[in-house]
C-alpha positions as a Markdown table, in Angstrom:
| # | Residue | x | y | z |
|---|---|---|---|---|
| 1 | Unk | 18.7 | -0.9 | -6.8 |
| 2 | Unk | 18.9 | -1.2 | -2.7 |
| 3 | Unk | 22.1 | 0.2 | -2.9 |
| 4 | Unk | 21.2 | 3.1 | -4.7 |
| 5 | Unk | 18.3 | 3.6 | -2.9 |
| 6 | Unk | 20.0 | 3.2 | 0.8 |
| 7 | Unk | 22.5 | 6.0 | -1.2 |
| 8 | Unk | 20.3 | 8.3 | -2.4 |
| 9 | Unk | 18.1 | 8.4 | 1.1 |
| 10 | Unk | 21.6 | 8.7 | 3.3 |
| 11 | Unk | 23.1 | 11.4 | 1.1 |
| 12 | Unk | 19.9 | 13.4 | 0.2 |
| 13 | Unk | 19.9 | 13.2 | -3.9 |
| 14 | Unk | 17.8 | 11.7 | -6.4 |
| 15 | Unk | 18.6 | 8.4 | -7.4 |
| 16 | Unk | 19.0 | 9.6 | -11.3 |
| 17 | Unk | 21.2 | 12.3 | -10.1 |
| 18 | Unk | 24.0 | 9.7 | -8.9 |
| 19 | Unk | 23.5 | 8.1 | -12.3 |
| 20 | Unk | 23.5 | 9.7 | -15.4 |
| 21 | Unk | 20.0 | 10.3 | -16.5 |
| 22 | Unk | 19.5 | 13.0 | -18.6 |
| 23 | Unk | 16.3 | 13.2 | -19.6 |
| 24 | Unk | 13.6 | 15.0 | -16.9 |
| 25 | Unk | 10.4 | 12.5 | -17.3 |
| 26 | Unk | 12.9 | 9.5 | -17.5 |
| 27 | Unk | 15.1 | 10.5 | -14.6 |
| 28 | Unk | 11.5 | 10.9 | -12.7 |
| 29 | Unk | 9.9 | 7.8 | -13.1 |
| 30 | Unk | 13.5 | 6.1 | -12.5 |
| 31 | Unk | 13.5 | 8.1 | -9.4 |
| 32 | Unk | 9.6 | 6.2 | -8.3 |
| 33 | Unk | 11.1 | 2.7 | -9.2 |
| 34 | Unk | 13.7 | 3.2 | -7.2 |
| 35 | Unk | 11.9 | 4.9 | -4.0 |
| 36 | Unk | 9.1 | 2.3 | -4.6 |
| 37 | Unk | 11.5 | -0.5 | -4.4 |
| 38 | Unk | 13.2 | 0.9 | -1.1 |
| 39 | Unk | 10.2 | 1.7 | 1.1 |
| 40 | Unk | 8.8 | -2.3 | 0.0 |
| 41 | Unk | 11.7 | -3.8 | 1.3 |
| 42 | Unk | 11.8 | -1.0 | 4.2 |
| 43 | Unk | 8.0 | -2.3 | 4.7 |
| 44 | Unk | 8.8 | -5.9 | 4.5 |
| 45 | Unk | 12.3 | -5.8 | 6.8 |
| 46 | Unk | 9.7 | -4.4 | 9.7 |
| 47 | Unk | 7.2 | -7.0 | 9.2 |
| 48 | Unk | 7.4 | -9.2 | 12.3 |
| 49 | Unk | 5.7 | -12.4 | 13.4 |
| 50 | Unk | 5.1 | -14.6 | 16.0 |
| 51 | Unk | 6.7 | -17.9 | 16.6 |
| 52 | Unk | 6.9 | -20.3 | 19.7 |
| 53 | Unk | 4.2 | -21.5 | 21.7 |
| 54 | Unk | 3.4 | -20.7 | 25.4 |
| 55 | Unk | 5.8 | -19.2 | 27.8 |
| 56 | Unk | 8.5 | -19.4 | 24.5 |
| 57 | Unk | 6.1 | -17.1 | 22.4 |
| 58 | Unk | 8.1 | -14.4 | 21.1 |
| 59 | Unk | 8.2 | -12.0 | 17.9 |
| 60 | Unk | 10.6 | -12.7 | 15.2 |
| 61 | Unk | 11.4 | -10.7 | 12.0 |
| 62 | Unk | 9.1 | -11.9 | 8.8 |
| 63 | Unk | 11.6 | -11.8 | 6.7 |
| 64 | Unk | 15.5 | -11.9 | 6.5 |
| 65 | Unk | 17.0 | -9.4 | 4.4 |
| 66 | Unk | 19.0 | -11.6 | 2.5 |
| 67 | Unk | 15.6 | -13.2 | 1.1 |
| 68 | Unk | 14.3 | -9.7 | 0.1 |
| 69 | Unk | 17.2 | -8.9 | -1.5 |
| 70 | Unk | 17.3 | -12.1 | -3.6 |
| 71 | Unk | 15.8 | -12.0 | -7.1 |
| 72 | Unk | 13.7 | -14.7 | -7.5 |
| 73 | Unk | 12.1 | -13.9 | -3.8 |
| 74 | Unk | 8.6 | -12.7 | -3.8 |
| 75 | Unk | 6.3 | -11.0 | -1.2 |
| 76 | Unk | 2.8 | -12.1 | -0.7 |
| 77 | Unk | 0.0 | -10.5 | -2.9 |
| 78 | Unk | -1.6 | -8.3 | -0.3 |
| 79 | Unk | -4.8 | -8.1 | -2.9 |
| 80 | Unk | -8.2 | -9.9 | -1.5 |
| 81 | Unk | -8.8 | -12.4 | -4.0 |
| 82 | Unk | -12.4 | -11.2 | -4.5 |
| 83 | Unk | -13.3 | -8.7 | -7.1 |
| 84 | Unk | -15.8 | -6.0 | -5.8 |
| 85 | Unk | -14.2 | -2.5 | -7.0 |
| 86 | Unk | -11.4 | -2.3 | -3.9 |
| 87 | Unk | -14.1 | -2.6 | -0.7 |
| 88 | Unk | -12.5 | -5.5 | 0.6 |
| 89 | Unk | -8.9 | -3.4 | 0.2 |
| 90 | Unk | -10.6 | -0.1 | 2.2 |
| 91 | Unk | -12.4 | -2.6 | 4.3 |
| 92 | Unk | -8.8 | -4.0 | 5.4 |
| 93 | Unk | -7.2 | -0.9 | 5.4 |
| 94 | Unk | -10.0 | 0.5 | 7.6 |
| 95 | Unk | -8.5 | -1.2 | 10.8 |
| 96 | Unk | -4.9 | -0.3 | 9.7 |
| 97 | Unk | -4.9 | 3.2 | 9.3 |
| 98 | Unk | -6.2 | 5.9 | 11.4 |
| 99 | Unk | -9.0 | 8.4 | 10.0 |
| 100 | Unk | -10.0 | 5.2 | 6.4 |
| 101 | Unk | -13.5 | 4.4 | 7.1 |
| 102 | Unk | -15.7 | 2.6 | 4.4 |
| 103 | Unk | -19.1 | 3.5 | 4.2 |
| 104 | Unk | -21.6 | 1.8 | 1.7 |
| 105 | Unk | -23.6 | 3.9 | -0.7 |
| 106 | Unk | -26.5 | 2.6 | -2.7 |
């Protein structure tokens, strides 16, 4: 599915349009899987991190593409473990992203 992802993006098509899907709802959400899959991996091949100590302190990629592209691989659940109707997710996207601000309401 990277492949025809990494395909799809350099030649400007669909993904169901270089395979033969047919029908327009099933060609669609084959078409999300696909662009899902390839901007997680995209996501998680940018992910860096740091290793070392001291003077030696230096980034280092997260993850080695080989290891995202292997099946039984898995990526982190980014979810907070608490339940409290996705405030702790806006919370943590709050100092991500530019313009997300939480604000309580009673």
């Amino acid at each position: 599915m990277w492949s025809l992802y990494r395909t799809a993006t350099a030649t400007g098509q669909r993904p169901s349009d270089l395979l033969p899907v047919r029908d327009g709802w099933a060609a669609y959400q084959f078409d999300c899987a696909v662009t899902f899959l390839g901007h997680t991996i995209e996501a998680a091949a940018q992910e860096t991190q740091w290793v070392g100590a001291g003077d030696d302190k230096h980034l280092e990629p997260k993850y080695q593409m080989g290891q995202l592209l292997d099946s039984d691989f898995r990526l982190p659940n980014p979810q907070p473990k608490e339940q409290d109707g996705g405030v702790a997710v806006l919370k943590a996207l709050s100092g991500r992203v530019r313009g997300v601000r939480v604000h309580k309401v009673d």
